[in-house]
C-alpha positions in Angstrom: 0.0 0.0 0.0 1.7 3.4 -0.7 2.1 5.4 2.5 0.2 8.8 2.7 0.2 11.8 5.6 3.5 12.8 7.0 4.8 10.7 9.8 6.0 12.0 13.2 9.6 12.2 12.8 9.4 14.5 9.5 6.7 16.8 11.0 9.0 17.7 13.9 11.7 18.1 11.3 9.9 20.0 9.4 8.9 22.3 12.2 12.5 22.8 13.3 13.7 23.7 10.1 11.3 26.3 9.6 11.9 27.6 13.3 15.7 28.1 12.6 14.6 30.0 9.3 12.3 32.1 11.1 14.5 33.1 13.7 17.2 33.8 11.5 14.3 36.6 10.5 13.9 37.7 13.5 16.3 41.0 14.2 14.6 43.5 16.5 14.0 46.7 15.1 16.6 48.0 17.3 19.2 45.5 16.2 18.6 46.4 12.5 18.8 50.1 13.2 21.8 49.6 15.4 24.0 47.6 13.1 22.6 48.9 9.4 25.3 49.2 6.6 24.7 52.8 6.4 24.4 55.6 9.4 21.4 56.8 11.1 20.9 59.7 13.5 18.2 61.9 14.6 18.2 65.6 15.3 16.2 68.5 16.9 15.6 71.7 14.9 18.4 72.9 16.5 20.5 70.2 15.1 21.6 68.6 18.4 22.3 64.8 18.1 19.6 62.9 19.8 20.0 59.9 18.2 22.8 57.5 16.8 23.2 54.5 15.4 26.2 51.6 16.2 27.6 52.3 12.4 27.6 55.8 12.2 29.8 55.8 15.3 32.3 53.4 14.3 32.7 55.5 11.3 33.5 58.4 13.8 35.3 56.4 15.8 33.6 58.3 18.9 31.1 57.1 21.7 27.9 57.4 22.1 28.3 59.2 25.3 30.7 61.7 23.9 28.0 62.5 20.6 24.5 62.0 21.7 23.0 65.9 23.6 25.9 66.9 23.3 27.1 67.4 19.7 24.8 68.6 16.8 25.3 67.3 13.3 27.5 70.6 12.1 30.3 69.2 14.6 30.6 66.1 12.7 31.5 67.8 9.8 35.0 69.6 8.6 34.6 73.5 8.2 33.8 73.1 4.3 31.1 70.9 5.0 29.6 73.3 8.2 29.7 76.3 5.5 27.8 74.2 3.2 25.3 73.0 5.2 24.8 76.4 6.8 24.4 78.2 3.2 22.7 75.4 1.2 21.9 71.9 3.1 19.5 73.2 5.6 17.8 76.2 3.6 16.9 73.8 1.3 15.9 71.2 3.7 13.7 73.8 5.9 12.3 75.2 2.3 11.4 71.5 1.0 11.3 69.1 4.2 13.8 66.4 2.7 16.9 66.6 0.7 19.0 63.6 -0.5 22.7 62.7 -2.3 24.4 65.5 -0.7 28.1 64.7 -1.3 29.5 65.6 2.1 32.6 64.5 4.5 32.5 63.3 8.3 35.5 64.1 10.8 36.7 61.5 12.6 37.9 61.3 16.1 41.5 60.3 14.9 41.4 63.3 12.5 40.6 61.5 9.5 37.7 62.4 7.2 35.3 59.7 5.7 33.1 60.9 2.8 29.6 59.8 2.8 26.4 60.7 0.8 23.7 62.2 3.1 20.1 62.6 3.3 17.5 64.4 5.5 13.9 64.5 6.2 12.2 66.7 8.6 9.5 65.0 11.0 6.3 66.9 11.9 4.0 66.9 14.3 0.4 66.8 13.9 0.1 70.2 14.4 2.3 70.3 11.3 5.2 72.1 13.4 8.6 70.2 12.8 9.6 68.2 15.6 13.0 66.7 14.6 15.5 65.7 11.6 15.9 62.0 10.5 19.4 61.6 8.6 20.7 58.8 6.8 24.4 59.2 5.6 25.7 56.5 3.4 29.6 55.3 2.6 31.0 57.2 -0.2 34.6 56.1 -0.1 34.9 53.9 -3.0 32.9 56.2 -5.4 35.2 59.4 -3.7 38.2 57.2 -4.9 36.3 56.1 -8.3 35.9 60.1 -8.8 39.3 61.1 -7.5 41.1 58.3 -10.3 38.1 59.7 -12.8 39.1 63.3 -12.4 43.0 62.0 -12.4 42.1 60.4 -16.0 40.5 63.3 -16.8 43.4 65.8 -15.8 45.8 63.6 -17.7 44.4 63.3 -20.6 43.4 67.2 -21.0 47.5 67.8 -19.6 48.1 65.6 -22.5 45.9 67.4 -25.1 47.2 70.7 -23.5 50.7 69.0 -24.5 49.4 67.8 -28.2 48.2 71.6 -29.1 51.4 72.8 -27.9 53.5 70.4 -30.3 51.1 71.0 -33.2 51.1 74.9 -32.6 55.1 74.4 -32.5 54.6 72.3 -35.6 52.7 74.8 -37.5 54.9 77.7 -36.9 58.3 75.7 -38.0 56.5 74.8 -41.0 55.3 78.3 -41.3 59.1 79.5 -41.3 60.3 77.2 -43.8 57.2 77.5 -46.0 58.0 81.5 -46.2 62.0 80.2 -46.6 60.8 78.4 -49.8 58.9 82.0 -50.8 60.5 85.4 -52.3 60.4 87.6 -49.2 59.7 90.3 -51.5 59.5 90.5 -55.2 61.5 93.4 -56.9 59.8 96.5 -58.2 60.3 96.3 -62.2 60.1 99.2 -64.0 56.6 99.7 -65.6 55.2 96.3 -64.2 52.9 95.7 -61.2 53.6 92.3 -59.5 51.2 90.6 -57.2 51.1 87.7 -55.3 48.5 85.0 -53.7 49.5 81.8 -51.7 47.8 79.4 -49.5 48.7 76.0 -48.2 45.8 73.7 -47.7 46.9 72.5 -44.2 48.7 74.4 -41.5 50.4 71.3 -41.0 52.1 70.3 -44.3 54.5 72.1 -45.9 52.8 73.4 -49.4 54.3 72.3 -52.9 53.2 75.4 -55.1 56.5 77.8 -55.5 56.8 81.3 -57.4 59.7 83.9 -57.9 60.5 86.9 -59.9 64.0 88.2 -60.7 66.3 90.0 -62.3 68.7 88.7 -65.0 70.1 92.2 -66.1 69.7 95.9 -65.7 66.3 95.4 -68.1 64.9 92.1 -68.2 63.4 89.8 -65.4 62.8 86.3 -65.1 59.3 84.6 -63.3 58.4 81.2 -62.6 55.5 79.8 -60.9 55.1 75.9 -60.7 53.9 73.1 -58.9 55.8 70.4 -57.0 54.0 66.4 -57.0 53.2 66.0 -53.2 53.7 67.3 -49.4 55.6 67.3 -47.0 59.5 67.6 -46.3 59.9 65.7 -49.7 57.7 68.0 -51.7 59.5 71.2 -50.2 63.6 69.3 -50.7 62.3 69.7 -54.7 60.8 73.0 -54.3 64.1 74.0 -52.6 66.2 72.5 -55.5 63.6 73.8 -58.4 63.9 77.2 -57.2 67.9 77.5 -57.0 68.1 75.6 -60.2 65.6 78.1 -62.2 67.5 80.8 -61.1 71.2 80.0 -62.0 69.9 78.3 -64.9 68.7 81.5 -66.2 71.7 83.2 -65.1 73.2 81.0 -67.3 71.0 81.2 -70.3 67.5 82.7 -69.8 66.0 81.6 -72.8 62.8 79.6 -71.1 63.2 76.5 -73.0 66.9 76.1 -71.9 66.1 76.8 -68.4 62.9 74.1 -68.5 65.3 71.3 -70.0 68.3 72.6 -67.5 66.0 72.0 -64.6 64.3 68.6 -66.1 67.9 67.1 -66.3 68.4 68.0 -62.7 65.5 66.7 -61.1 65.7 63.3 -63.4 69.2 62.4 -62.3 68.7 63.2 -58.7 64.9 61.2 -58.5 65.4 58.7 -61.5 65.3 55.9 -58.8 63.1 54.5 -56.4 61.2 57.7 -55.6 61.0 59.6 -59.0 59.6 63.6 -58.0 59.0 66.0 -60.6 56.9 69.4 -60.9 54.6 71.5 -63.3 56.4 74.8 -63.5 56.1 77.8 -66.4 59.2 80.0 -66.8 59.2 83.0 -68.7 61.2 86.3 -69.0 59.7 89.9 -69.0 61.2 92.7 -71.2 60.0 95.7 -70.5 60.0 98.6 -73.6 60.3 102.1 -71.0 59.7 104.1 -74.4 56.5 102.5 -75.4 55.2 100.8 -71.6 54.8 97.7 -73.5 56.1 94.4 -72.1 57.2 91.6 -74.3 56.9 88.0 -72.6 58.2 84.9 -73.6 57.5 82.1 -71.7 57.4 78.2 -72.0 55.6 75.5 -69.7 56.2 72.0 -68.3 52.9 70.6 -68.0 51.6 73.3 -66.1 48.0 74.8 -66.7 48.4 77.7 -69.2 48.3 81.6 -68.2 45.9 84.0 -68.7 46.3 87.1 -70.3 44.1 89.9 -69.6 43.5 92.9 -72.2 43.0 96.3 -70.9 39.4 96.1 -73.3 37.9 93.3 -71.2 39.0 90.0 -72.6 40.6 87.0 -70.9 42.4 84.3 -72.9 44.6 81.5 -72.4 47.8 81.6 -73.4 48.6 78.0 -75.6 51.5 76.7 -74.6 51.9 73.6 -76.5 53.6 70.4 -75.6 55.6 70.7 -72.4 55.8 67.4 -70.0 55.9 67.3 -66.6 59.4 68.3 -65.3 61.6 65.5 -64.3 59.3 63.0 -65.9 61.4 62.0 -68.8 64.9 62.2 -69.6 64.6 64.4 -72.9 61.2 66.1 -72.8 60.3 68.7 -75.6 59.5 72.4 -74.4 58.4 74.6 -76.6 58.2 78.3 -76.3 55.3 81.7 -76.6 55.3 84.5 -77.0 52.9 87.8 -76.1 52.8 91.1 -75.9 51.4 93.4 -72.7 50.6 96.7 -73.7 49.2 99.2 -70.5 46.7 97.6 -69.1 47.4 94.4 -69.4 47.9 91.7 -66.9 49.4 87.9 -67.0 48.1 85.8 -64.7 49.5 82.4 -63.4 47.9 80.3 -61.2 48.0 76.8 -59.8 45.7 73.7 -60.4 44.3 74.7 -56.5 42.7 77.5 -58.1 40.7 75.9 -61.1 39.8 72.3 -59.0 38.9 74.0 -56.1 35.1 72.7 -55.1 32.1 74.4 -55.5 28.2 73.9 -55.7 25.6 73.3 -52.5 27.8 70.1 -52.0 31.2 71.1 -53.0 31.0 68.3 -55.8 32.0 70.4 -58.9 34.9 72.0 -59.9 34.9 75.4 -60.5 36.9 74.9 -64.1 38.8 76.4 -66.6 36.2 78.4 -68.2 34.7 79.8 -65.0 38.6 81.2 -64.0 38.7 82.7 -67.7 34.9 84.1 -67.8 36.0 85.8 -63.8 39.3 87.0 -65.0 37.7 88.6 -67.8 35.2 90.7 -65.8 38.1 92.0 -63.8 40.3 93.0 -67.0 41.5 96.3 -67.6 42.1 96.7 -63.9 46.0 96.7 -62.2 47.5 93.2 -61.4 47.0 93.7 -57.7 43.0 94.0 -57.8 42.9 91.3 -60.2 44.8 89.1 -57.6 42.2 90.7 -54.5 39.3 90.0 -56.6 40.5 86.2 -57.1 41.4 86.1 -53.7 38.0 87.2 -52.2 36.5 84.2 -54.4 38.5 81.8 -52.9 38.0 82.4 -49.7 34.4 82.4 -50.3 34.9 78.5 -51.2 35.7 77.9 -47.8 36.1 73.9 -47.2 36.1 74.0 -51.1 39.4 75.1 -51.4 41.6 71.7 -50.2 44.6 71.9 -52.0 47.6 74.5 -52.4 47.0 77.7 -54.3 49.2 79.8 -55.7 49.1 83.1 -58.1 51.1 85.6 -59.6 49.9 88.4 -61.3 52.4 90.5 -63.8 50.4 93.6 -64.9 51.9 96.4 -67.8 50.7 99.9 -65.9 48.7 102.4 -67.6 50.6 105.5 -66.2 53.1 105.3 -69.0 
């Protein structure tokens, strides 16, 4: 027969076990208040300590004697804390009747400070007149030391961007210095010309590869070059260096523009013709001024480089063709070839860099603003002296903005009206 009901021996078992459960649950009140993991203490209005529990003292390290009637709750605190609760704890806690997660510290009797996180509710009587303070103040020292290693992070890594601005700043104005080295300080007054110049690199931290110089080659005529080195960086500015030095003598030498071009493509072959080939887009040209007449005869010849303007004084713009001419340095026996023009007063050349004509433009920067849009602006602002050509173009690009992302370059060489 199977066995049903619950036999003597496992009902008192089961009665003890539940007995040891149940008393397990059964802490006093007192007990609970006495040994809770946070502190408890009461106040008067006055803020005189009536109350304390078992944790709260341990924490100050103090008896009960020496705390309760005799201390009120400012005395626990150190003289940051009393100035804080005088100013802002208990207004607020008179003006709303409980307050909570005020980051505070305690003192301790050994002179050590525990923080804690406190809060406070009045009791009231039922007369509605408050009777006493009820405050509980919880353990803060592991978040205290969470924020103390937060802020620590936070100090070192702002030290540390503090430390990565000043580098970059440094950076920026040692590449600034060498950037201007790799410039004409100044270019020379010529006699019956107007010169003016535009320049911007991209990034404040790379060194620019666009380059331009005018200079003299006797007591009449002046050579200009304005040209554009493959790349950025330390690299790109070693070949400006050595493009610029090498224009020059080579004119020196023999300032016919298609002599100087092949001069300065043998140069650059035979010192990048290995493993890092580097070469340029450069136009040379010389400038002859006539003082008798004001007119200026150019002669010029490129190397792959976007052709020049020229600028009547009756309002036209038109490129000057420039045929054949490969990059510079690209080959070991290129074929310049050279032009010819003519400025009367009035006049103005204009060269310019690739920056200018693929600079980005539209709503979303996704066009180019082009050949024809450079020749169609140029030509509204003909008949007017090199330098307000150059503003004019200037003003434009820095209307692009975002839009203008690479290196920029121009050089203006006007024939003045005054003659």
């Amino acid at each position: 027969m199977c066995r049903t009901g619950t036999g003597p021996e496992e009902a008192d078992g089961g009665t003890s076990a539940d007995s040891v459960f149940a008393s397990l649950l059964e802490d006093s009140a007192e007990d609970l208040y006495e040994n809770a993991p946070c502190g408890y203490l009461s106040t008067l209005m006055d803020g005189t300590v009536v109350k304390i529990n078992g944790t709260l003292l341990e924490w100050l390290r103090l008896d009960r004697e020496a705390v309760v009637g005799r201390l009120r709750f400012t005395d626990l605190l150190p003289v940051g804390g009393r100035l804080y609760h005088e100013t802002h704890f208990a207004p607020l806690l008179r003006m709303q009747g409980e307050i909570s997660g005020v980051s505070l510290e305690v003192k301790q009797a050994d002179g050590g400070r525990r923080p804690v996180l406190v809060s406070a509710v009045i009791k009231y009587g039922s007369t509605g007149a408050p009777l006493l303070t009820r405050i509980t103040v919880f353990d803060a020292t592991d978040r205290r030391a969470y924020e103390t290693e937060l802020l620590r992070s936070r100090r070192a890594a702002e030290e540390s961007a503090r430390l990565a601005r000043a580098d970059r700043e440094r950076l920026q104005q040692a590449l600034a210095v060498l950037q201007q080295s790799l410039l004409p300080a100044a270019l020379p007054p010529i006699p019956g010309v107007d010169t003016a110049t535009y320049y911007h690199t991209a990034s404040p931290d790379q060194l620019g590869g666009d380059f331009y110089d005018v200079f003299p080659l006797d007591d009449r005529r002046f050579g200009f070059f304005l040209g554009d080195v493959c790349g950025k960086g330390p690299q790109a500015a070693a070949v400006t260096s050595l493009t610029r030095y090498t224009l020059r003598a080579a004119a020196l030498h023999d300032p016919d523009p298609v002599a100087a071009l092949t001069t300065l493509n043998q140069v650059l072959h035979d010192r990048y013709s290995g493993d890092d080939p580097r070469f340029c887009t450069v136009i040379f040209g010389v400038l002859d001024p006539d003082p008798v007449s004001g007119h200026v005869s150019v002669e010029l010849a490129s190397g792959g480089h976007p052709p020049a303007l020229v600028l009547r004084g009756g309002g036209t713009a038109e490129y000057l063709p420039t045929p054949g001419g490969l990059l510079v340095g690209a080959l070991p026996s290129p074929q310049f070839t050279a032009a010819r023009t003519t400025l009367a007063p009035g006049d103005t050349l204009l060269l310019y860099t690739d920056g200018v004509t693929e600079a980005r433009t539209g709503p979303d920067r996704s066009d180019l603003f082009g050949d024809e849009a450079l020749r169609a602006f140029t030509a509204e602002h003909a008949g007017t002296s090199a330098g307000d050509v150059v503003a004019a173009l200037t003003e434009l690009l820095a209307g692009l903005g975002e839009g203008l992302d690479d290196d920029t370059a121009l050089l203006a060489l006007g024939a003045r009206c005054d003659h």
